[in-house]
NUDOLUM-827665 format. One line per 4 residues: number of its first residue (from 1); for each residue x, y, z of C-alpha. Coordinates in pm, whole numbers, plus 50000, padded with zeros to 5 digits. Layout:
BEGIN
NUM	X,Y,Z; ...
***
This chain:
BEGIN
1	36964,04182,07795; 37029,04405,07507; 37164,04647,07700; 37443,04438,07870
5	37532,04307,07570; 37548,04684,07408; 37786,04750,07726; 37987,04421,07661
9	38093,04551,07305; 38138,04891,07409; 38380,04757,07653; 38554,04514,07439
13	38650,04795,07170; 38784,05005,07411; 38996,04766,07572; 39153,04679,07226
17	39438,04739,07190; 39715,04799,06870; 40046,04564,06897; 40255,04902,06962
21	39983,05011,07220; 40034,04645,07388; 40390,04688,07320; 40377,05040,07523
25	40157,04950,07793; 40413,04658,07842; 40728,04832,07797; 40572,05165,08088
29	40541,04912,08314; 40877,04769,08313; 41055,05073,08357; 41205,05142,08690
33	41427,05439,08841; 41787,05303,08882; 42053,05450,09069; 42390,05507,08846
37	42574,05243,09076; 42314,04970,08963; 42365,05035,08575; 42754,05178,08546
41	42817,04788,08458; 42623,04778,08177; 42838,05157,08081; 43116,04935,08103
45	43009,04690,07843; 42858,04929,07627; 42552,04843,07684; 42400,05206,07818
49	42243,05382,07626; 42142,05808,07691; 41833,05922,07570; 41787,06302,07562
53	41529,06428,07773; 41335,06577,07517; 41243,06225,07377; 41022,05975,07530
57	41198,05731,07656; 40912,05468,07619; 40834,05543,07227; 41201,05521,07204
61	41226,05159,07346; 40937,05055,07154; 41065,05165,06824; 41379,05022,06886
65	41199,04719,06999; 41029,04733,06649; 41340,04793,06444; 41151,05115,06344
69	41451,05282,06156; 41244,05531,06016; 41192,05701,06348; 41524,05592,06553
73	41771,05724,06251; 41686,06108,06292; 41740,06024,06683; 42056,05911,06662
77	42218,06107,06426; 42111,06444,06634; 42265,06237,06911; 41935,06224,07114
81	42025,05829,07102; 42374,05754,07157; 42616,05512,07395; 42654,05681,07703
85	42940,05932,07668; 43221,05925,07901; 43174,06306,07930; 42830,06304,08004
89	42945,06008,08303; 43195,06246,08434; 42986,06586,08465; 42649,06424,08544
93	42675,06069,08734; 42739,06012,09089; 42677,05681,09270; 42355,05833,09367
97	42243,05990,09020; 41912,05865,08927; 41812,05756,08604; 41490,05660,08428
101	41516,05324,08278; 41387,05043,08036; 41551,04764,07933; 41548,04677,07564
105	41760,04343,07509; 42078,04380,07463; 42037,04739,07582; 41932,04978,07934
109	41780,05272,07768; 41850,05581,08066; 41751,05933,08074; 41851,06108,08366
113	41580,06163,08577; 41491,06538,08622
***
């Protein structure tokens, strides 16, 4: 008896989990592979948002989802965040171009998929 009770607690602080962890977990399992055609709308409104391929897109959405300025600010001003640039449409995105995304009311996060 003491043993399955031993494994019980064992197994309840593993599965734990921190809000961001939660927040992560969630977030990875909403993300999807999008053709351009299905998210040049959202280009259109503004809405579209590049993230550099070095970052991870996930961390990224939850920190914005967190209103964690500490770590977005550095992103964005080296322009690993930014709005989708019209010259980064026109070199890189056909109807076909896939993208990695995650949507982060009001914004699709996208990082062209490699």
């Amino acid at each position: 008896m003491t043993k399955d009770k031993d494994i019980q607690q064992k197994s309840d602080s593993f599965t734990q989990l921190t809000p961001r962890e939660e927040l992560v977990a969630k977030l990875n399992g909403e993300t999807a592979i999008v053709a351009w055609k299905e998210i040049e709308r959202f280009f259109a409104k503004g809405n579209l948002l590049l993230i550099d391929q070095d970052v991870d897109l996930i961390n990224v959405a939850a920190d914005l989802s967190l209103d964690n300025a500490e770590e977005i600010k550095p992103l964005i001003d080296s322009e690993k965040i930014q709005r989708m640039p019209m010259e980064f449409v026109k070199a890189n995105c056909k109807p076909e171009t896939e993208f990695w995304t995650v949507v982060v009311a009001p914004y699709i996060l996208s990082q062209l998929k490699k």
